[in-house]
GULODREN-697796 format. One record per residue (C-alpha): residue number from 1; residue in one letter; y, x, z. Coordinates in Angstrom, 1 decimal, padded with zeros to 4 digits. Layout:
BEGIN
SITE	num	residuo	Y	X	Z
SITE	NUM	a	Y	X	Z
...
This chain:
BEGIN
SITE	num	residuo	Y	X	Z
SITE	1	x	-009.5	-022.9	-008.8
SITE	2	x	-007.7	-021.6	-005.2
SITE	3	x	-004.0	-021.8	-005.5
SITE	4	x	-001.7	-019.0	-006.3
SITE	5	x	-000.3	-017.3	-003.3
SITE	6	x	003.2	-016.0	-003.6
SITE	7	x	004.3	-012.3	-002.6
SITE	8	x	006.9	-010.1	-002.4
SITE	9	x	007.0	-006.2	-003.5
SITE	10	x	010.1	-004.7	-003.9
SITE	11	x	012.1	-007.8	-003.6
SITE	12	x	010.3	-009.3	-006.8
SITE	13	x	008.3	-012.4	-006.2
SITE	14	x	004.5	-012.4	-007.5
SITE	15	x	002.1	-015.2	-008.0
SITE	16	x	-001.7	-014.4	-007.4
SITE	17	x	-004.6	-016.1	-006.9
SITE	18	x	-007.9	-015.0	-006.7
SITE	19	x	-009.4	-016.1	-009.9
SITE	20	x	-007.2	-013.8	-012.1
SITE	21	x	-008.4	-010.8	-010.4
SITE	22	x	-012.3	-011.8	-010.5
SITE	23	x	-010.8	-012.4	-014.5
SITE	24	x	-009.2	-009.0	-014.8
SITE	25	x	-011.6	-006.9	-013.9
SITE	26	x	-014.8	-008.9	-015.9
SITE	27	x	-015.1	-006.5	-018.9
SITE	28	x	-012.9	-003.6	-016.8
SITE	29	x	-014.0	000.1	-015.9
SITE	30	x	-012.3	000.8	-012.6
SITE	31	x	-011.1	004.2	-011.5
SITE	32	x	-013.0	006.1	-009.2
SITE	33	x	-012.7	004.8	-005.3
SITE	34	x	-010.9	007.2	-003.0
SITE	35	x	-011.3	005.1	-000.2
SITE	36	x	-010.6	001.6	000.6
SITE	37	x	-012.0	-000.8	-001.9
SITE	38	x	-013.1	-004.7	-003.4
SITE	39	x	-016.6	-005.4	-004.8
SITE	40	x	-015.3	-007.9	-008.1
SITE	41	x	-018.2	-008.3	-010.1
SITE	42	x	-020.4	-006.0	-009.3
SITE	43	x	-017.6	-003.5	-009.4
SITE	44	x	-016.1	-001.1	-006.4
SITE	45	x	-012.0	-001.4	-007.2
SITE	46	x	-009.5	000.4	-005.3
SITE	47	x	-007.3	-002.3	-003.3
SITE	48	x	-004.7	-000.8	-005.1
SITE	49	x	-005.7	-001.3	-008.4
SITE	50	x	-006.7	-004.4	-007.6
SITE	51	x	-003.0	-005.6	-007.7
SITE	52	x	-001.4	-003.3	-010.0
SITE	53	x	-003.4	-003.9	-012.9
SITE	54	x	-003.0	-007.8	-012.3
SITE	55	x	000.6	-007.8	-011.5
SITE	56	x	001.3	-004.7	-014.5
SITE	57	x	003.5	-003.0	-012.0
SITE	58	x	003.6	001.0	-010.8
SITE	59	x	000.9	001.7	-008.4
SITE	60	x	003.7	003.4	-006.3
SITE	61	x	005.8	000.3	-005.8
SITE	62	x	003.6	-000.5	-002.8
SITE	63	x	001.3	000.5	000.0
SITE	64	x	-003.0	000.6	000.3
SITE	65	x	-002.3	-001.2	003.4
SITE	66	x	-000.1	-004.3	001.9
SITE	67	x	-002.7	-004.5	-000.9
SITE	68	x	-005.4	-004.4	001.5
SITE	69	x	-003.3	-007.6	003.3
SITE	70	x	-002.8	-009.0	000.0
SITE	71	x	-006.4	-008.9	-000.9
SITE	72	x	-007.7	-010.5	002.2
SITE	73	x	-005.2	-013.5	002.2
SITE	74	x	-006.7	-014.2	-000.9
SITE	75	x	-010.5	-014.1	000.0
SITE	76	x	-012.0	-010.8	-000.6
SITE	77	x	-013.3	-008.6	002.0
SITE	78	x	-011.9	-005.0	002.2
SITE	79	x	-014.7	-002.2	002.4
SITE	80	x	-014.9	001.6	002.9
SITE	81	x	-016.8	004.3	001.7
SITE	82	x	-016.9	005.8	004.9
């Protein structure tokens, strides 16, 4: 098991590792992909989702771009469907 990795969003501290994203999403039907996304099993997840359905917080309390950072300090590799 990776360690957690501590964040900040909106002056809140978070705790993530990778693990309870790969976890999350194991029996999970992601929304549809607009853009950006993480393959977790088998899956295409929006970066965003990625962290607000782990973290249970508003999807609007941060940015694609700080998931995106988020994401990739913990492992995965960001992908678009362009």
């Amino acid at each position: 098991m990776s360690p957690k990795k501590r964040f900040i969003i909106n002056k809140k501290e978070y705790y993530l590792d990778k693990e309870s994203i790969l976890q999350k999403f194991k029996n999970f039907t992601p929304d549809l992909v607009r853009k950006h996304y993480v393959e977790i099993n088998g899956k295409k997840v929006g970066v965003k989702q990625a962290i607000y359905e782990v973290l249970e917080i508003r999807k609007t309390a941060f940015t694609s771009s700080f998931a995106s950072s988020i994401l990739e300090r913990l492992g995965f590799e960001i992908k678009s469907l362009e």
